[in-house]
N, C-alpha and C positions, 0 to 999 in steps of 0.2 A: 504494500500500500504506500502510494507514495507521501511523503510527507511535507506538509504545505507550512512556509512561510509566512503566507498573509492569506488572509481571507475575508471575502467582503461582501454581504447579503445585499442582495439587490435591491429589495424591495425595504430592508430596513426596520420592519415592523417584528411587535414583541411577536404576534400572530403564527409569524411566518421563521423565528429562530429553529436554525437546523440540530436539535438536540444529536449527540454524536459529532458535529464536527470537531477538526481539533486541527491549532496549530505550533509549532514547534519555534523556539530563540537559544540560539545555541552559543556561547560566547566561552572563551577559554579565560583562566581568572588569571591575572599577572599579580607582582608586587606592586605595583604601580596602581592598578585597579583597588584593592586593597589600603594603600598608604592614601590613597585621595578620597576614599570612603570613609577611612579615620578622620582627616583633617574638616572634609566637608559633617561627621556625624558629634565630633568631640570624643568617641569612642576608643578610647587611647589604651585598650586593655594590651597585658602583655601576651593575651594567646596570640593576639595578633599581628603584634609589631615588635615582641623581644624575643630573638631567635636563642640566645641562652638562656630564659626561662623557660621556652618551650621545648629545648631539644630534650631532656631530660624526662620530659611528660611520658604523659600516654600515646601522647601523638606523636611525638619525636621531633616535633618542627613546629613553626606558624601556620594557622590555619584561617583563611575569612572567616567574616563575621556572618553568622546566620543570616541577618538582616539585609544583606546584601543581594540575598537571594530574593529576599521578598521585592529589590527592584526589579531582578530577571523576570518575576513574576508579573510585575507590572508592564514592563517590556513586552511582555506576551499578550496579556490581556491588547494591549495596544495596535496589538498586530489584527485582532479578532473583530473585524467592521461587521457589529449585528445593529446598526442604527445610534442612534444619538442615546447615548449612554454615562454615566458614571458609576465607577467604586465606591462599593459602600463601606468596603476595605474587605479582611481575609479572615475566614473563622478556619478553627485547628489546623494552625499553624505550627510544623512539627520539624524539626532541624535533625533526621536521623542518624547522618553522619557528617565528618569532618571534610572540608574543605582543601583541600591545600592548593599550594602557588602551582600556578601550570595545570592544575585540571580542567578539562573541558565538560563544561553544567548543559545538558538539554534539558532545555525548559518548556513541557508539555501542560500548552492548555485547551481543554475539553468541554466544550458546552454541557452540562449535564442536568439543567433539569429548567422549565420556566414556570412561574406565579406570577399568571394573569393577572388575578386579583389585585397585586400589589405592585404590578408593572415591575418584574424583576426577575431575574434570570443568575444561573448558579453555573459555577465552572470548577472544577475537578483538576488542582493544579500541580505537576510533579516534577521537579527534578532530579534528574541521577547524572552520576557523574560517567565518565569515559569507561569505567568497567562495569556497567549498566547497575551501578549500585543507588539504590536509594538514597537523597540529600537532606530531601524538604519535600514538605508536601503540603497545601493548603484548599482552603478551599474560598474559591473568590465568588461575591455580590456585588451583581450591579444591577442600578435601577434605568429604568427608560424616564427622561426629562423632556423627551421632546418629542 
């Protein structure tokens, strides 16, 4: 199946959301991606940015910040044209594994369910990293505004 980039509903209406579609944001994470997420978030922890506190750890090295993901997340939603929309933000919201520098994150999001009633629409969101291991996993709301 192939796997689609962008996707963009024609006709725009909560009505007509293709439940099942899904599109993918795939981005490799650097130090650099990382030290400007610090700088832009204030999040200055040492899992992140002290490589002799962390080689010692569990993890043996620096790892990104969870939260980081939840932008890939956002990146994706963004890719997903189901009509004139916002984020109502992301319920269970779960960071399963560690990040490190140089992993490649595919970030898959899935239409999975809509509420007519409340003009709103649910997306099923996941990332794994380059050994198709599980990262994050969320789940996104967004409402129709227009």
């Amino acid at each position: 199946m192939e796997e689609l980039e962008y996707f963009k509903s024609e006709a725009g209406k909560i009505e007509e959301v293709p439940i099942g579609a899904s599109i993918v944001f795939t981005k490799t994470v650097s130090e650099s991606d990382v030290y400007l997420y610090a700088g832009i978030t204030g999040d200055f922890s040492p899992n992140h940015i002290d490589h002799e506190y962390m080689k010692t750890g569990k993890y043996g090295e620096r790892i990104a910040h969870g939260t980081l993901l939840l932008g890939f997340m956002s990146a994706a939603s963004a890719r997903m044209r189901v009509g004139r929309t916002v984020s109502l933000g992301y319920d269970r919201v779960r960071f399963t594994g560690p990040v490190r520098f140089g992993d490649t994150i595919k970030t898959t999001y899935t239409l999975s369910s809509v509420d007519l009633a409340k003009r709103r629409i649910h997306a099923e969101v996941k990332c794994v990293n380059q050994h198709g291991e599980l990262v994050a996993t969320a789940l996104n709301i967004r409402a129709y505004v227009g």
